[in-house]
N, C-alpha and C positions, 0 to 999 in steps of 0.2 A: 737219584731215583726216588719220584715219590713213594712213602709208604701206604699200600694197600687201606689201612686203617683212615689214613687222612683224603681219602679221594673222595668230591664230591658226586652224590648221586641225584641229577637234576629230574625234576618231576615236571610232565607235560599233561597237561589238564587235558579233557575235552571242551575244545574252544565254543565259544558264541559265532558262531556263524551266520546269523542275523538276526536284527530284534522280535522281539516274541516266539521265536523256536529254544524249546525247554531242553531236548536234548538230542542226541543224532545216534546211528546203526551204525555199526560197523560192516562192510561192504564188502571187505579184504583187507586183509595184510599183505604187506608187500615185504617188512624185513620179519628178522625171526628172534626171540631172546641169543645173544652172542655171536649179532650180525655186527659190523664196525658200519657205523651209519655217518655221513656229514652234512654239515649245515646246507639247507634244504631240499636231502635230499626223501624222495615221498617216502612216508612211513605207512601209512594207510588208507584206505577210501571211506569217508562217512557220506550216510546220506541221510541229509533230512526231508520233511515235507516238501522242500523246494528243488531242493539240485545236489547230484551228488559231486563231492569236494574231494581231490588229494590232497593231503594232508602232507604239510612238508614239514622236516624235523630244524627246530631253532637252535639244534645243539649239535656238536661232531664229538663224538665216542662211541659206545660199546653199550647198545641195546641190554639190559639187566632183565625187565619184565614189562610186560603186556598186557593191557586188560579188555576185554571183551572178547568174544570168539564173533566169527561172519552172523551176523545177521539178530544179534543182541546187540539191543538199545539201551545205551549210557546217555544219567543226564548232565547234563552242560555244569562246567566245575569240578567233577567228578577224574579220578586218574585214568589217561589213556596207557601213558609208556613211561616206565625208567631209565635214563639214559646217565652211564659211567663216563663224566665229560672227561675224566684224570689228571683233575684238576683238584687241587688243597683246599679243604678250608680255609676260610679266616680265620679259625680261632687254632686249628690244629688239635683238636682235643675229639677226634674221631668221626668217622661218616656220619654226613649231614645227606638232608634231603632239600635241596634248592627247586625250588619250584620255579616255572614259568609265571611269570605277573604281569597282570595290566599295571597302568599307573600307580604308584603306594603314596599316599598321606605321610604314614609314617617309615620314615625309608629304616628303622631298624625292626621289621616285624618281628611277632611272638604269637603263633596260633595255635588252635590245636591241628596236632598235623595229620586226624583224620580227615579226607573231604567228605566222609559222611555224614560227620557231627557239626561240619561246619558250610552247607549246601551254596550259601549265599557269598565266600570269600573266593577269591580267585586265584590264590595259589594256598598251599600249608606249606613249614619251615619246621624241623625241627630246631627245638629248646636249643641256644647255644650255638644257632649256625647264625650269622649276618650276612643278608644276601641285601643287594639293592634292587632298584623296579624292575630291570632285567634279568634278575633270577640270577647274575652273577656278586661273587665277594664288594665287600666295599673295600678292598685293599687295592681293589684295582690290578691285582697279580692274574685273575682269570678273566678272559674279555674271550674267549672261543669264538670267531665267527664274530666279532665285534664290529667288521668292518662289510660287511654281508646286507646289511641294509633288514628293512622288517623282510619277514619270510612269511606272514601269515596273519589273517585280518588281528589284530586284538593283541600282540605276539610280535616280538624282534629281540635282535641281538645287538644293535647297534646301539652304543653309548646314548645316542641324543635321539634315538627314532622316536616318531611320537606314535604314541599307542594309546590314546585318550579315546575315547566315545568316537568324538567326531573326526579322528583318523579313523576309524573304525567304518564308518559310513562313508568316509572319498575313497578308500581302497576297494578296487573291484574282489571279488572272491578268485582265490589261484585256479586257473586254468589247471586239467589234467595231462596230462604228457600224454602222446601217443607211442612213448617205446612200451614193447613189446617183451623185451626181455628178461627173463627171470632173474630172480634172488638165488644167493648161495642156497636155499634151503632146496632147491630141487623140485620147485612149482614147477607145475603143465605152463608151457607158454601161451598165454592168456591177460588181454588186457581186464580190467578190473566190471567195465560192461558187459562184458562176456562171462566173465567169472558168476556176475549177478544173477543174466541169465542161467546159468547151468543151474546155480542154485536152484531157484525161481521151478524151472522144470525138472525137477529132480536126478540130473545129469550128472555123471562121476568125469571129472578132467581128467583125473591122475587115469583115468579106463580107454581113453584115447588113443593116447598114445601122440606121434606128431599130427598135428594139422593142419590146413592145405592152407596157411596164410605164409608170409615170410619167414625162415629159419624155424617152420616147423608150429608158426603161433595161430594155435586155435583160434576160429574166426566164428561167428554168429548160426553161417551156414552149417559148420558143422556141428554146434552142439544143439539144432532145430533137427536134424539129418538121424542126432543120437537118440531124442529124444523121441523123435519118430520111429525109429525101430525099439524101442523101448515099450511103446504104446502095441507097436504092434507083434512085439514076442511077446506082452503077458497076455492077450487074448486069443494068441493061437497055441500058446500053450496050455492053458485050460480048457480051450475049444468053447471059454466062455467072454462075453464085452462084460460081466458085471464085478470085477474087478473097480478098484478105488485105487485113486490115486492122492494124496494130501497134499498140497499148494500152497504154502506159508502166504501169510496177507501180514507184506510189513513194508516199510520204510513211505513212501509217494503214496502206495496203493493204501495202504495200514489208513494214512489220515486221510486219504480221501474217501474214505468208506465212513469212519467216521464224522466229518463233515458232511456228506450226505446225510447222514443219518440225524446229524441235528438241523441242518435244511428241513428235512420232512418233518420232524418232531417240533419246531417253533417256527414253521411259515407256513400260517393259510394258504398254498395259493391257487391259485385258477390260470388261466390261459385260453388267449383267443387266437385266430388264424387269418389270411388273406393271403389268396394267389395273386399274384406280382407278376406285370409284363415288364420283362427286362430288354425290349429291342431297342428302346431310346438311350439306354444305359452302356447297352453293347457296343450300340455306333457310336456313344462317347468317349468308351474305351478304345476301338479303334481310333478315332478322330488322334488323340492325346499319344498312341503307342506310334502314330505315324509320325508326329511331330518328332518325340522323343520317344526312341526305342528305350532305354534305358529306366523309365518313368516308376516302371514298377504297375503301372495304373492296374492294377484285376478288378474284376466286376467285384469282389470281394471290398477292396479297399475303395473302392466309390460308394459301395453302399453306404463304408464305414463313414464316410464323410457324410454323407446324407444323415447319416443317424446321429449325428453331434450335433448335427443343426435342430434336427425336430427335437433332442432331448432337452436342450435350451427354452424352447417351446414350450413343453411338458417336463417339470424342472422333476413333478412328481416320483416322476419313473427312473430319475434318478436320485435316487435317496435312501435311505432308511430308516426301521423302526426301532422305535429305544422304548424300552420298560420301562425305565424311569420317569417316568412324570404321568403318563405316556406321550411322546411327541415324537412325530414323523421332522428327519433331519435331513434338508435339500441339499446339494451341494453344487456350487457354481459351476466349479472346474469337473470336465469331463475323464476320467480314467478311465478308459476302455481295458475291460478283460478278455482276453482272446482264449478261450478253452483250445486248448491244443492236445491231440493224442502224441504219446511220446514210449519208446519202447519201456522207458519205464513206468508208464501210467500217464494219466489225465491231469498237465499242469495248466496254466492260467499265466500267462505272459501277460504284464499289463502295459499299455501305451501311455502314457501322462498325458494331459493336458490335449487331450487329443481334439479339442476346441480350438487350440492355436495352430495346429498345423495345419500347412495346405495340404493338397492333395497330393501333390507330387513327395512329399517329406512324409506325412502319413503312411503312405503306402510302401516308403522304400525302410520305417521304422518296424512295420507290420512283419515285411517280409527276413527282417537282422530279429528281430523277437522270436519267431516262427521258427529259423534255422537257429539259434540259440538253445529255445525250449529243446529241439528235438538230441542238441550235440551236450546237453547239461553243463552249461557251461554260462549260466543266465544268474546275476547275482539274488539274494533274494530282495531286495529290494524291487527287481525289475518282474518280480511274482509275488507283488503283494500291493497293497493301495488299490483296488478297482473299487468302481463306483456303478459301474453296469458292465454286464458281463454278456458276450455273444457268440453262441455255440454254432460255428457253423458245419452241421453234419453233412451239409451237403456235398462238401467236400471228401467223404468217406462212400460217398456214392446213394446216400436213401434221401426222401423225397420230402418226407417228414417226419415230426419226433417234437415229443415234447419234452424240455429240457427242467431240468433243475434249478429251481432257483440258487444263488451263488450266496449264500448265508455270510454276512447281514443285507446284502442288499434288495431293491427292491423288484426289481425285476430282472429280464434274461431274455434276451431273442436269439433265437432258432431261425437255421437260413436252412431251407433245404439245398438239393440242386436244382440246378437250370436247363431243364430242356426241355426240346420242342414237343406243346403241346398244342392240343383242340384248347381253341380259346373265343369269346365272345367277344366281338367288338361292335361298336353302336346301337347296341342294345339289341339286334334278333342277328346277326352275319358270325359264322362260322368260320379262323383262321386259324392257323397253325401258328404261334407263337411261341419264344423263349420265355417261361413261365418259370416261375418257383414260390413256394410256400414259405410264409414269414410268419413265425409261431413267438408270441408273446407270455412268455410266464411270468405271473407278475402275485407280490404278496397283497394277498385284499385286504388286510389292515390297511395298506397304504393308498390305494384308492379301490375306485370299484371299473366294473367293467367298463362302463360309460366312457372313462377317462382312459383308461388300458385302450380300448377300440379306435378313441380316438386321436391317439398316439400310434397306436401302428397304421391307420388310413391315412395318416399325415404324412408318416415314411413311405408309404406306400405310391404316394401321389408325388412326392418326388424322384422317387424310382421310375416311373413311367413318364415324368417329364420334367427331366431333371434340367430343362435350361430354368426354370423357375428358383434355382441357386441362384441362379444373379438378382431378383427381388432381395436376396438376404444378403447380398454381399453390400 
């Protein structure tokens, strides 16, 4: 039997979960200090500006300590969990602390083993332990889970896994489980999206009791249901509505408040408008959904195809502005951002290169982004690179709106919806047309109206007569 004294105590950072995110919230806990956890099984939920992540454990032992509580933000490097692998040192000369590592230079580390003094290093070790890249001994006597393959971008347990930068970028981010089931510690059953929610609307789980989803797991309806008689016991118990209620602003919603907030504070911009007949459009989506049902074709993703071609046109409007020098910066290749509403706030699914695809690939890309953003489960790379961003609200039911520019870039189109309105054609005739409003926000550093106008008249005139794509094909 190992001695208590000699058991190693492995340390799990809070990971890099994609480049340029500094640090991630804690979501939930899912084990508890003196839970037995195994190699990957979920430890926590983090979320960052992108997408929330389960977090799976790279190690199999006995949960020691925990850091962060729900809804406190850790930054990245920084100690999430201790876990008692009960496994020996190397050297035998008492508890070490073995950290999780990326790649090591030098495979005998010596750091200091706070991560606050040392922000920039990817695991700490205490003085006297020798661990190798994988956080285990170099005696080779402890390999836990050695055979388990990586469990987490940045992060494994296997002998040869590669865990370098650019394994880091071909790994998708782990999917979240859909079970349901609680931890020994006697949580509400409650997935971790619902957890958020209750947070979010200041709902008590454990106050519950069972709910109406399977074996008892609290589902969305009901903590909207609690939340609602909450609103309305404290108003009829004072016999007053001026009650407050406080709303934490954190995690998707946190940075996207803030991102607005530097939109408006470093982008001039202005915005123009133009109603849009979409009957020629319509019938080219039927033409295309008759052919192939499967197509994906929405009036949505035909426009998007329209708009790749005219930004090519007008390279302006997609670009940006740089302080430095100062110089406006074109960019060839098109990334479309797709503003998406998502129960956890306002993400940004971006399409690549959405100049090379056809229309058929485009639209069936639009719609796996779209259910991605809304199930969190979108890596962040595939919500990050846009080049021109397209808010369509019309999809939320309003007609018009002018949107946000999408900081750094240069502009933003606003699609309303589409329906049948009073519409002019041939200059004095009165019809009833499929109409919608196309609202261009655009930074006036980068051009001026002239060039905005006539960049949205160009889309606009392939939307109403859209066989004029084949002139550019």
């Amino acid at each position: 039997m190992t001695d208590a004294a000699d058991r190693t105590i492995r340390e799990f950072l809070v990971p890099d979960l994609g480049e340029g995110l500094l640090d991630a919230t804690v979501v939930a806990w899912l084990v508890a200090p003196g839970d037995t956890v195994a190699v990957n099984q979920p430890l926590c939920v983090l979320e960052t500006a992108k997408a929330e992540v389960e977090i799976p454990s790279p190690y199999a032992g006995t949960v020691v300590e925990r850091r962060g509580e729900p809804g406190e933000t850790l930054p990245v490097g920084t100690r999430l969990i201790l876990v008692d692998s009960g496994a020996p040192t190397a050297t035998g000369r008492g508890p070490g602390i073995a950290a999780n590592r990326g790649p090591a230079a030098n495979p005998d580390p010596v750091v200091n083993p706070d991560p606050a003094a040392n922000p920039g290093a990817a695991a700490s070790v205490v003085p006297g332990t020798a661990v190798d890249a994988q956080g285990a001994d170099r005696t080779g006597a402890d390999r836990t889970g050695a055979d388990s393959g990586p469990v987490l971008v940045g992060y494994g347990t296997g002998a040869g896994a590669d865990t370098g930068r650019r394994a880091v970028r071909r790994r998708p981010a782990p999917r979240r489980t859909q079970s349901a089931a609680p931890t020994d510690t006697g949580r509400p059953r409650a997935k971790p999206p619902v957890r958020h929610l209750a947070r979010t609307l200041g709902v008590d789980l454990a106050a519950l009791g069972a709910g109406s989803g399977p074996e008892g797991t609290i589902t969305r309806t009901d903590v909207h249901a609690a939340a609602a008689s909450l609103t309305t016991g404290a108003a009829g118990d004072g016999g007053s509505t001026s009650g407050t209620r406080s709303i934490p602003v954190r995690g998707i919603r946190a940075r996207t408040a803030a991102h607005m907030e530097r939109a408006r504070r470093e982008i001039p911009d202005a915005h123009c408008s133009l109603t849009v007949d979409f009957s020629r459009l319509l019938v080219l989506r039927d033409r295309l959904r008759a052919r192939d049902a499967e197509s994906a074709a929405t009036p949505f993703a035909l426009l998007l195809r329209l708009l790749t071609l005219t930004l090519r046109e007008h390279p302006r409007l997609n670009a940006t502005y740089v302080q430095d020098g100062p110089e406006v910066r074109t960019y060839e290749a098109v990334h479309l951002g797709i503003g998406t509403a998502t129960p956890r706030g306002l993400v940004v699914p971006v399409v690549r290169d959405a100049q090379d695809l056809s229309t058929v690939r485009l639209a069936r890309e639009l719609a796996r982004l779209a259910d991605g953003a809304r199930t969190g489960v979108l890596t962040p790379r595939e919500l990050t690179g846009s080049t021109f961003t397209v808010s369509n609200f019309g999809a939320l039911g309003l007609d018009e709106g002018v949107p946000v520019v999408n900081h750094p870039e240069a502009a933003i189109l606003g699609v309303g919806s589409i329906r049948p309105r009073p519409h002019v054609v041939d200059g004095d005739r009165l019809v009833v047309r499929p109409t919608a409003k196309l609202t261009c926000a655009f930074d006036h550093r980068v051009c001026d109206g002239a060039e905005a106008a006539a960049f949205l008249t160009a889309l606009g005139a392939l939307v109403e007569d859209p066989d004029t794509l084949l002139l550019s094909l």
